[in-house]
C-alpha positions in Angstrom: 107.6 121.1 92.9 106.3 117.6 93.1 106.0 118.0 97.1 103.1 120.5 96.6 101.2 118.7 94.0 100.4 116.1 96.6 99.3 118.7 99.2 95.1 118.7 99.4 93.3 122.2 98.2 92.4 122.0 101.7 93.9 122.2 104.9 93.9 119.2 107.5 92.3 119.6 110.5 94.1 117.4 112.6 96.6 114.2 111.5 94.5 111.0 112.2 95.3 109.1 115.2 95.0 105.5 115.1 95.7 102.5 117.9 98.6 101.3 115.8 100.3 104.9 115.7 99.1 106.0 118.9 102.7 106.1 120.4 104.6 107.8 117.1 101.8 110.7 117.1 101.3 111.4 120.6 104.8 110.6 122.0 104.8 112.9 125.0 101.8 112.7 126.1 101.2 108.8 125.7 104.3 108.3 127.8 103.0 110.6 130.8 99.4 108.7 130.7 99.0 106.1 128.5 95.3 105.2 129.7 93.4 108.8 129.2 95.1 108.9 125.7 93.8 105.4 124.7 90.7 106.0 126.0 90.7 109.9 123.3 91.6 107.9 120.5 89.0 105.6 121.0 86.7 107.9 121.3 88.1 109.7 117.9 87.9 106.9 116.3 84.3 106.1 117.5 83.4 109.4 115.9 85.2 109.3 112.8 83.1 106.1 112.7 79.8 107.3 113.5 80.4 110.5 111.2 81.3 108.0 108.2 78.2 106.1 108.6 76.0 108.6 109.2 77.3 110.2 105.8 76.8 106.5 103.9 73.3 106.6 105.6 72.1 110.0 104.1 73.8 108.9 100.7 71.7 105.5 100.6 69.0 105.1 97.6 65.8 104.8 98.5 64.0 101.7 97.1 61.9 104.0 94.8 65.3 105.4 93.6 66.9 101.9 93.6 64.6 100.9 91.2 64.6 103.8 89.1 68.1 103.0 89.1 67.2 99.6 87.9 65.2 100.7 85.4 67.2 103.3 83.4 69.9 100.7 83.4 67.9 98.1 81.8 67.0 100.8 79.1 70.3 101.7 78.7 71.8 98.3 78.1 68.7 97.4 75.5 69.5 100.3 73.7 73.4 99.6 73.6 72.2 96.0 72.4 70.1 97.6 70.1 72.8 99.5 68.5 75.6 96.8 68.8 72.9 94.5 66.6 72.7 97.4 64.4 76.3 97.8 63.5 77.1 94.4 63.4 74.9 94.3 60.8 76.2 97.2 58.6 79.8 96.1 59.4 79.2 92.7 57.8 77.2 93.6 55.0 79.4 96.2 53.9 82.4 94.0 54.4 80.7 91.0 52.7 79.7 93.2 49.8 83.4 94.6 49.2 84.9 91.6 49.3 82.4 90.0 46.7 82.9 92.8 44.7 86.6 92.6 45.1 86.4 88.7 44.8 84.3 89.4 41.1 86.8 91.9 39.9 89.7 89.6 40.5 87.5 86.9 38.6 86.8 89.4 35.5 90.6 90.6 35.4 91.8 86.5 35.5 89.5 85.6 32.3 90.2 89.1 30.1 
């Protein structure tokens, strides 16, 4: 049960060959020529590369959008100051006028 949680809602394409597992992946074929198999995973791992940053690349802000970016943020956090002022204020007005009420009450009730 647990086993297939884990699985991905997709299937993988190919299990990802690395330098460092280069000779538990590819056993056979590593063993009969070790040089034309370094020299494929390499070059899968030069692509993996390339397709990683050229996926960061399209994803980059622009510095219209950065700013923009910069922007809303600053509004956001004035208006979350804003608000935070706000109910601080309520908080410790209420409170400070309960408990002067409360304190007045226990004033009346010691002197009747």
């Amino acid at each position: 049960m647990t086993s297939s949680y884990y699985l991905p809602a997709y299937p993988l394409s190919s299990t990802t060959v690395r330098l460092a597992n280069l000779m538990k992946v590819l056993t056979s074929d590593a063993v009969q020529d070790p040089t034309r198999v370094e020299a494929r995973v390499r070059r899968e791992v030069a692509m993996r590369r390339h397709t990683h940053e050229k996926m960061n690349a399209e994803r980059k802000l622009t510095a219209e959008e950065r700013r923009e970016r910069v922007e809303t943020k600053k509004v956001d956090q004035d208006y979350f100051w804003l608000f935070g002022c706000v109910l601080n204020f309520f908080f410790f007005f209420f409170f400070f006028f309960f408990f002067s009420l409360f304190l007045f009450i226990k004033i009346l009730l010691f002197f009747f």
